[in-house]
N, C-alpha and C positions, 0 to 999 in steps of 0.2 A: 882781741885783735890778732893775737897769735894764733886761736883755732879757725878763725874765719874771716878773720879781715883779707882785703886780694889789694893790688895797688897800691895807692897811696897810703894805706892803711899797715898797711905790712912792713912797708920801706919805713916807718916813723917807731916799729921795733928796732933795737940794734940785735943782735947777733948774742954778746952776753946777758942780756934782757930776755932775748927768749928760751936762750939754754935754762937760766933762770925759772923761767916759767915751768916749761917743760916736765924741770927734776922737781917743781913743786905737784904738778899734776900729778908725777909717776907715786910720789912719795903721799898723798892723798888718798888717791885714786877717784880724783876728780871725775863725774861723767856731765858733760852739756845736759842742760835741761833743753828740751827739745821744744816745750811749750813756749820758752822765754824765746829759745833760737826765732821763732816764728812770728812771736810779736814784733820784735828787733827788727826783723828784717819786714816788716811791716805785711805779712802774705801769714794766712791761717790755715795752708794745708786743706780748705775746705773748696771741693767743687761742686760745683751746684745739679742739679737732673730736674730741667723743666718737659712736661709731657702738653703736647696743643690739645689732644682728646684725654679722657677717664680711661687710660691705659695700664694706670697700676694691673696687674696681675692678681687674680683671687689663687689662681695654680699655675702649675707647672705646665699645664696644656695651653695657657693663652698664650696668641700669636708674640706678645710683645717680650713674653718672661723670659727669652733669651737673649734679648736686646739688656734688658737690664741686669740680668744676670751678667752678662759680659761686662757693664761699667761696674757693677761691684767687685768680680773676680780681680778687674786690674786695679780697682780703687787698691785694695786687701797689697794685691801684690807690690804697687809703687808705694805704699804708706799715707794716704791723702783719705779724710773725710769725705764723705756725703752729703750733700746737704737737697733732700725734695722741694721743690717748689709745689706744691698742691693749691692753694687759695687763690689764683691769677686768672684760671680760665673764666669763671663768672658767668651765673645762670643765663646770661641775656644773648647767649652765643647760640649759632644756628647748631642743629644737632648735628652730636660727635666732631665738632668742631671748637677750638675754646678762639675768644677774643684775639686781638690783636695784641702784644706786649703794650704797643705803643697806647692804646684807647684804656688799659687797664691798669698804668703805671708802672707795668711788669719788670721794665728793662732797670728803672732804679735800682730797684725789688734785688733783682738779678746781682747787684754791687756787692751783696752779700756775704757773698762767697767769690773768691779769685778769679773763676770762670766758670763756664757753665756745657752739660750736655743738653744739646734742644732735642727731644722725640717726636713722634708724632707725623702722621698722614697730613694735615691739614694749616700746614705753618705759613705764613706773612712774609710775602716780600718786604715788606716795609719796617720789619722788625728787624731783620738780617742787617738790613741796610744801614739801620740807625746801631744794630751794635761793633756792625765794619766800622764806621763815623766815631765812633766811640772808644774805639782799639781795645774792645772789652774780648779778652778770648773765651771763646767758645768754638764749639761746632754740633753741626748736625749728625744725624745716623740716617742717611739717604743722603742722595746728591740734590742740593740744591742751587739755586741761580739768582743771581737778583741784578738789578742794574748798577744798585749802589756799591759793589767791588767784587773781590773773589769770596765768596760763601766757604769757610774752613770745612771741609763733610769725611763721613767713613761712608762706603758707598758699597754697593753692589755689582760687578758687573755683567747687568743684564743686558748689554748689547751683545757681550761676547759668547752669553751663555743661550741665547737667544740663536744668535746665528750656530752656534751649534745643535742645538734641535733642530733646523730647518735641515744642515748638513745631514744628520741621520734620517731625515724621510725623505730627503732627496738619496741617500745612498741606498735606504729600503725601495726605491722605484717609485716613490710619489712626485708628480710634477705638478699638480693642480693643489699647492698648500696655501691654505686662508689665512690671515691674523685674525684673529677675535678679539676686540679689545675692550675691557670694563669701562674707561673712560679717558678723555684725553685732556691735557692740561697740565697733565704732571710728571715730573722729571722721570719718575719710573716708568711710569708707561712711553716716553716718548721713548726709553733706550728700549726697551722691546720694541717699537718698530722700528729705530733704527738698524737693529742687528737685525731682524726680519728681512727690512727693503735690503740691506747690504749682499744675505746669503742669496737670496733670489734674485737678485739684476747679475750679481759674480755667473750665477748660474744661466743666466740667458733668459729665467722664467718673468711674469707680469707678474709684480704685488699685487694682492688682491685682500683690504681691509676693512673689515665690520667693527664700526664703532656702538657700543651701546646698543648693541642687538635686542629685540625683543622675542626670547625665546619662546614665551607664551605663545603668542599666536602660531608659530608654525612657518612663517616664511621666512625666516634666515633658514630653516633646513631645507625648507622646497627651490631657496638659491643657491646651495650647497650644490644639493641633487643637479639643478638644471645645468649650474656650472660644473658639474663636472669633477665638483671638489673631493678631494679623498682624505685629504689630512688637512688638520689646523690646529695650528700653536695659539695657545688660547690663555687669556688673562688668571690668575689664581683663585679667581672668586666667581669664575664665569666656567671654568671647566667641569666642573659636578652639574650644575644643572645646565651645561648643552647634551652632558652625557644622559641625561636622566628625559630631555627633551627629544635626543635621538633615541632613544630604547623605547619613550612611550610613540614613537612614529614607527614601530619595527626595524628599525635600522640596528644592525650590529657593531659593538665596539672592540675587537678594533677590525673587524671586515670587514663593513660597510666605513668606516670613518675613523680613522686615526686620533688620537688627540694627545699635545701632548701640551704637559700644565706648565706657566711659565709663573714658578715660583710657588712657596706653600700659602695656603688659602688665610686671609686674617681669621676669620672664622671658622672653626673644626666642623668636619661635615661627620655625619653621625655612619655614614660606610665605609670603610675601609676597601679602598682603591688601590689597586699598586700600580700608581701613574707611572705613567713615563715623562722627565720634568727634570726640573733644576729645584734644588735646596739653596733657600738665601742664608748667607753666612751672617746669621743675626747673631750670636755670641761676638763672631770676631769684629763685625762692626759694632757694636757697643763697645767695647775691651778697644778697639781701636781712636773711637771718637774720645774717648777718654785719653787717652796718648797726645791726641792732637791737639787739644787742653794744657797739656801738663806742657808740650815744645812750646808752644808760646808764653808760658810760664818763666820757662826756661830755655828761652833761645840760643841754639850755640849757629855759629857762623856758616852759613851754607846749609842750614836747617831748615827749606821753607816747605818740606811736604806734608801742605795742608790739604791735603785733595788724594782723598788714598781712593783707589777702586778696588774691592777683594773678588776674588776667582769664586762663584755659585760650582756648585755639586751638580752634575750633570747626570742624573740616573735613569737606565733603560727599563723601564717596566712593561707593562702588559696590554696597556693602552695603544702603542703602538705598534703593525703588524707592515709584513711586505705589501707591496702594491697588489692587487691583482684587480681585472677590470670586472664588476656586476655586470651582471644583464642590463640592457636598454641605457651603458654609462659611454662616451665618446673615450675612445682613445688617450691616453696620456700623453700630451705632448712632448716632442723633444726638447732640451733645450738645445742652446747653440752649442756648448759643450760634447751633445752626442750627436750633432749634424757630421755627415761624412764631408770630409775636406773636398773641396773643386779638386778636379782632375789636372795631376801634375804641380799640385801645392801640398805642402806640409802641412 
């Protein structure tokens, strides 16, 4: 009571009681067991890392190894176990996809351990939902949504990082820029095109978005061409092979076509490219989602930033060139930005 009691617990020491105590420790050299501390206070220092897909890492090269890296460096740092959830996804789930918590008993499961990191591309509104309902902490590593409250996440921000590639090819002289999007539905993709639509309406230009393009056949580039397009900010999984689709049509990178990558690819493409593109801060959101764990563990007063967004790496590579117009290509529009003002108006 004297090393850790708070409140009423402390007030029920007197003052010669615990000097008492005290000159017993010194004269000891008593130290807390940290293992009993933990039992006592009914919490085991252990947080849990559930993954939706077969994301463990075989190397240092898989897209995920620095998401997990980041929750162990801070596990290491704050002092708090690990605990893997592995067994919960279950064969019967569509591919690279694991079950629902809720259908697989996961969320029990989950009680294990104090709280939990969620990974993974492919997670459950309905699981979010029931562990808000639940007041189980946790959070995710991406920004998630659900209807049943506020989702705790470490997050990315790719709206911001987004609209700043659109800024650099509009200040390289591109006014015709495309979104290219892998797919839609999910919180990541939807903040790229919001940073997208944002820097191009500021700018006066018309979004123009390709969802789920089929590069095979050849007509997203023959829409490119007809539109006029010169550059396009392209999803991470979709930028190697537009670039490999516009080199087998003769088109040149970056002089016929700009591209610039929005985010690093889950899968390592076998050429080294020096994109031009943002880096997602996957160390610091693992190392973060684990923080936002430990605050609801330990809530202090005025503590409720559960909703972190970290700053992406913005990098100009080689992919991206200044404007100039091809033969047989339309002019590049102005925006309203470079329209000359009415006569006798600022």
């Amino acid at each position: 009571m004297v090393l850790t009691g708070t409140g009423t617990a402390q007030r029920r020491v007197s003052q010669e009681v615990r000097d008492r105590v005290l000159r017993a420790i010194e004269v000891t050299g008593y130290a807390a067991n940290p293992f009993a501390q933990r039992l006592a206070g009914g919490r085991a220092s252990i947080v849990g890392v559930y993954t939706y897909e077969s994301v463990f890492p075989h190397d240092a090269s898989d897209f995920y190894h620095p998401f997990l890296e980041g929750v162990e460096n801070e596990a290491e740092r704050t002092g708090v176990d690990l605990l893997m959830f592995t067994s919960m996804s279950g064969s019967s789930a569509a591919p690279g996809a694991g079950r629902p918590l809720l259908t697989s008993g996961g969320v029990g499961r989950l009680r294990v351990a104090d709280g939990c990191v969620l990974l993974g591309r492919h997670s459950h509104q309905e699981d979010l939902a029931e562990l808000l309902r639940q007041d189980f902490p946790f959070a995710m590593v991406g920004r998630r949504e659900t209807p049943g409250g506020r989702v705790p996440y470490a997050g990315a921000a790719y709206d911001v990082a987004t609209a700043e590639l659109v800024e650099l090819l509009l200040s390289s002289g591109h006014r015709r820029i495309a979104l290219i999007n892998e797919f839609v539905g999910h919180e990541s993709i939807e903040d790229r095109a919001r940073g997208y639509r944002r820097a191009m309406v500021r700018a006066g230009l018309q979004p123009v978005t390709f969802d789920e393009p089929d590069l095979s056949s050849g007509e997203l580039l023959d829409a490119l061409r007809a539109g006029g397009v010169t550059a396009a900010v392209v999803s991470s999984d979709l930028a190697a092979p537009l670039r490999r689709a516009a080199l087998a049509r003769g088109l040149t990178i970056p002089g016929d076509l700009s591209i610039a990558r929005l985010g690093d690819p889950e899968h390592a493409e076998p050429e080294e490219i020096d994109w031009t593109g943002f880096l997602i801060p996957r160390r610091q959101m693992g190392a973060e989602a684990l923080r936002i764990v430990l605050r609801q563990l330990t809530p202090l007063e005025g503590d409720d930033d559960l909703q972190v967004q970290i700053p992406c790496t913005v990098v100009t590579g080689s992919t991206v060139a200044p404007y100039h117009q091809a033969a047989g290509q339309p002019p590049a529009p102005h925006s309203s930005a470079d329209r000359p003002a009415p006569s006798g108006k600022a």
